[in-house]
ROFIMI-258578 format. One record per residue (C-alpha): x negated, y negated, z negated; chain; residue number from 1. Coordinates in nm, 4 decimals, decimal comma. Layout:
% ROFIMI-258578
{node {X; Y; Z}; 'A'; NUM}
...
END
This chain:
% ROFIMI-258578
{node {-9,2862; -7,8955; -9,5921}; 'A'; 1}
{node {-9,4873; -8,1826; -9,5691}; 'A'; 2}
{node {-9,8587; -8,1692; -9,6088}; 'A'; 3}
{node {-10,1611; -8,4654; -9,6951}; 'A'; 4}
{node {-10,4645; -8,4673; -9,7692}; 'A'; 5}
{node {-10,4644; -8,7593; -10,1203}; 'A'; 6}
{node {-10,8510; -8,8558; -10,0622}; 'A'; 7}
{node {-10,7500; -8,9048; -9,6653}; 'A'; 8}
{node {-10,4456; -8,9904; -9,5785}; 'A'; 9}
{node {-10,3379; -9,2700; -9,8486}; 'A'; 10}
{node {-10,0076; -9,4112; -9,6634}; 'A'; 11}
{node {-9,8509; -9,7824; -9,8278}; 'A'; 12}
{node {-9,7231; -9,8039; -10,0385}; 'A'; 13}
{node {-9,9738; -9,5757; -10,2314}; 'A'; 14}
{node {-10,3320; -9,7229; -10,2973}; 'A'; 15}
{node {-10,7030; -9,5998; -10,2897}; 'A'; 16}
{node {-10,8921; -9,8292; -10,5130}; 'A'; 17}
{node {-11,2887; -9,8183; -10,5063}; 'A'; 18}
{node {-11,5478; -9,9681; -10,6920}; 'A'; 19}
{node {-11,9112; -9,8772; -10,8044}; 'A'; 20}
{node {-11,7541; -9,6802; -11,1191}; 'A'; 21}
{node {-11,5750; -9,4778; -10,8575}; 'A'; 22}
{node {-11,1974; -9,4231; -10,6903}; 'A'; 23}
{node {-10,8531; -9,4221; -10,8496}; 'A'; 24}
{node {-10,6284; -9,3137; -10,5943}; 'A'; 25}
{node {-10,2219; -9,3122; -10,6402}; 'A'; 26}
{node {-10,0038; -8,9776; -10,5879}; 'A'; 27}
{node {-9,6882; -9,0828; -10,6178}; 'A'; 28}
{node {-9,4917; -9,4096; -10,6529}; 'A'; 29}
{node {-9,1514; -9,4280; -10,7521}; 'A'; 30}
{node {-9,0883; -9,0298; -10,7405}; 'A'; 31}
{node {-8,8193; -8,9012; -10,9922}; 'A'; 32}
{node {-9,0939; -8,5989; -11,1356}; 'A'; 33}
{node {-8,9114; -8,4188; -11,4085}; 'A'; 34}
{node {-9,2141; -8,1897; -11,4916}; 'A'; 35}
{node {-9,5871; -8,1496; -11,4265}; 'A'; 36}
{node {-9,7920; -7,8006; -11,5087}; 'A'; 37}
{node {-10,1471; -7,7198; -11,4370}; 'A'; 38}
{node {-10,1717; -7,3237; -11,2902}; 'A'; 39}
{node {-10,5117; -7,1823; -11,3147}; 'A'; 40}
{node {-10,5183; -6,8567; -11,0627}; 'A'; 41}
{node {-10,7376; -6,5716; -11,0457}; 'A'; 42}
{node {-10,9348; -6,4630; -10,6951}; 'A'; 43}
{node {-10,6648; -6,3201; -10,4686}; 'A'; 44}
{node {-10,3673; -6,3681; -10,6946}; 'A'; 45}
{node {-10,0106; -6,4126; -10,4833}; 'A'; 46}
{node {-9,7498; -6,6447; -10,6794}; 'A'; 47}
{node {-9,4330; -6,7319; -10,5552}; 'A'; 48}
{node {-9,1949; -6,5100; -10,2849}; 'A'; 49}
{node {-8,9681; -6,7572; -10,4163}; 'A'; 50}
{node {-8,7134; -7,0563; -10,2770}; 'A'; 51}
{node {-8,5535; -7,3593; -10,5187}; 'A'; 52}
{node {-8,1794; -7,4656; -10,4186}; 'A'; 53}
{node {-8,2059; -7,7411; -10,5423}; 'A'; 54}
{node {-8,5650; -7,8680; -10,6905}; 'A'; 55}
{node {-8,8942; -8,0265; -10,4961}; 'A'; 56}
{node {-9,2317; -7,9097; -10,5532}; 'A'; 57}
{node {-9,5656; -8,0746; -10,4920}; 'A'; 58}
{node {-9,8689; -7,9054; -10,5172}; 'A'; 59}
{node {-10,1928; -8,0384; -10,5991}; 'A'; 60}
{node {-10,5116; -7,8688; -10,5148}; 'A'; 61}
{node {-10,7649; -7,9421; -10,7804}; 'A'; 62}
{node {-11,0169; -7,6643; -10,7610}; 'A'; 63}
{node {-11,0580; -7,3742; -10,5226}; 'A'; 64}
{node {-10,8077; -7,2929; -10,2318}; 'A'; 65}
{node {-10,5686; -7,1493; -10,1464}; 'A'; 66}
{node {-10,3538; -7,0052; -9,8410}; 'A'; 67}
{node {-9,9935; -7,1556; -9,8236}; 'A'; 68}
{node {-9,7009; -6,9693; -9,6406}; 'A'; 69}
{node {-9,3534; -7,1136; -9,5983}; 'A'; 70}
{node {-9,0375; -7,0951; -9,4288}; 'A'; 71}
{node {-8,6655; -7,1920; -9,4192}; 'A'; 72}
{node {-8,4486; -6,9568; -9,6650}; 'A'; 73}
{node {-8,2098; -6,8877; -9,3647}; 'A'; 74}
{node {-8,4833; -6,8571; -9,0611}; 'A'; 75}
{node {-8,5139; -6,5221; -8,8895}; 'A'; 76}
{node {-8,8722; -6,6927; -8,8282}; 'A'; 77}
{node {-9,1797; -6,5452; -8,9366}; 'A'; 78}
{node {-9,3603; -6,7854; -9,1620}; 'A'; 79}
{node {-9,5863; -7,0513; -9,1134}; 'A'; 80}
{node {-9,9330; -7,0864; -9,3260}; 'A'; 81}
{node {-10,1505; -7,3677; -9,4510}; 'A'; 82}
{node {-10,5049; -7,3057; -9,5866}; 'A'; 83}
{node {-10,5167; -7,5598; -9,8551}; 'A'; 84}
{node {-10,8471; -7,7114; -10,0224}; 'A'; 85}
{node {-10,9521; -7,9726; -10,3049}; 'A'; 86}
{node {-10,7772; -8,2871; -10,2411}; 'A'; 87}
{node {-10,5006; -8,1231; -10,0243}; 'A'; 88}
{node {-10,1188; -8,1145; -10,1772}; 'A'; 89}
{node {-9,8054; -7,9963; -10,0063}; 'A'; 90}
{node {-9,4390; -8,0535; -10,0534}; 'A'; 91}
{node {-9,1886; -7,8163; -10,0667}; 'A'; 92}
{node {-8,8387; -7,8855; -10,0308}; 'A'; 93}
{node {-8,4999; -7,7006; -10,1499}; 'A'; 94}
{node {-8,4510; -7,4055; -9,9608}; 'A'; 95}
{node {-8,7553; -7,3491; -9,8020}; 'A'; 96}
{node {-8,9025; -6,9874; -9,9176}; 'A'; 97}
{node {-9,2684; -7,0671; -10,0381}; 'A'; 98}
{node {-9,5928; -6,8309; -10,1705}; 'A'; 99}
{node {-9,9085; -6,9032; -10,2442}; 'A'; 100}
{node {-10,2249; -6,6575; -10,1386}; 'A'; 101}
{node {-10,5391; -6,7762; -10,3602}; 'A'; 102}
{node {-10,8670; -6,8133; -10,2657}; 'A'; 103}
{node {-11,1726; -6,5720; -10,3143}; 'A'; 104}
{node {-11,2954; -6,8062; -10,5914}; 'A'; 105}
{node {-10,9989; -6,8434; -10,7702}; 'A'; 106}
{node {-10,7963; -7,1616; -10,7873}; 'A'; 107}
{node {-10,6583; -7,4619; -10,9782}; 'A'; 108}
{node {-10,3749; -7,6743; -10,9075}; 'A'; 109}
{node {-10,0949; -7,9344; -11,0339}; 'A'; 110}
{node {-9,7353; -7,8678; -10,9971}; 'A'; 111}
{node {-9,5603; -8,1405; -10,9914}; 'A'; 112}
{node {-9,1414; -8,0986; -10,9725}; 'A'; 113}
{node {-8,8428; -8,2743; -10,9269}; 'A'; 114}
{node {-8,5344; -8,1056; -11,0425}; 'A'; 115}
{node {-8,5242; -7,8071; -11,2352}; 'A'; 116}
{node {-8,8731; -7,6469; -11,3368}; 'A'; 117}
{node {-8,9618; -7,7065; -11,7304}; 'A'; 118}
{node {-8,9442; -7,5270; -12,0372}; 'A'; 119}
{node {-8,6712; -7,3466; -12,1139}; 'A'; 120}
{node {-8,5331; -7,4643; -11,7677}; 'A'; 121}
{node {-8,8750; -7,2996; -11,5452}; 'A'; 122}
{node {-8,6489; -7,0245; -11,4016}; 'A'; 123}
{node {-8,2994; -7,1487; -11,3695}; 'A'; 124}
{node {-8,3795; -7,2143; -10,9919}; 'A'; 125}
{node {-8,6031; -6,9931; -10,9016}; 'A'; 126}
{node {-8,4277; -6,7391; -10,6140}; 'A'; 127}
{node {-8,6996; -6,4652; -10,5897}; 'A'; 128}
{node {-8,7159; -6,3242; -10,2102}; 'A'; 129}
{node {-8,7247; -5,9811; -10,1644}; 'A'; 130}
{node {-8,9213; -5,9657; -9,8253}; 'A'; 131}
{node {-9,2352; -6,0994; -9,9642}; 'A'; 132}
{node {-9,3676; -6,3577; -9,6611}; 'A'; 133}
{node {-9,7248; -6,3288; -9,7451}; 'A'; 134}
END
């Protein structure tokens, strides 16, 4: 998992460019992103219990929060958490068991994947976990 903050932590070579109209500030740069989907959530929904083999999420707070658990498909390891706000995105990589606890105001963010995710493709690798890690 790796973890930023976009507004705060803008690491070469990305960009924050800032003017009087306001701030354009770069996400990614030269990332292979197969898909991109925008996931409105209500109060207190739980998505996820889930692991990828093989695909790369990056998650994008827009609006709301959110509380982020994760850990290793193959750790014996309770898992770790993350409370995530506007601005905040995470990165999850293959194999690492992810779910997503949202906010008391509900929540927006981008998905943004690498691999697998799409369409017709959204479930094809998707493991669900049975022990939910919430």
């Amino acid at each position: 998992m790796k973890y930023k903050n976009i507004w705060l932590n803008v690491l070469s070579p990305l960009e924050l460019n800032e003017d009087s109209r306001g701030r354009i500030v770069d996400i990614f740069y030269n990332q292979n992103i197969n898909h991109v989907a925008v996931i409105d959530s209500k109060a207190n929904a739980v998505r996820g219990n889930h692991y990828h083999k093989l695909t790369t999420q990056h998650i994008l707070i827009t609006k709301g929060s959110l509380t982020y658990w994760y850990k290793k498909f193959d750790s014996s390891n309770i898992a770790d958490c993350l409370e995530l706000n506007e601005g905040d995105i995470v990165s999850t990589p293959p194999m690492e068991i992810h779910a997503l606890k949202i906010g008391e105001n509900g929540n927006q963010f981008i998905v943004f994947s690498s691999g697998l995710r799409g369409g017709k493709d959204y479930e094809q690798d998707t493991f669900r976990v049975s022990n939910i890690i919430v």
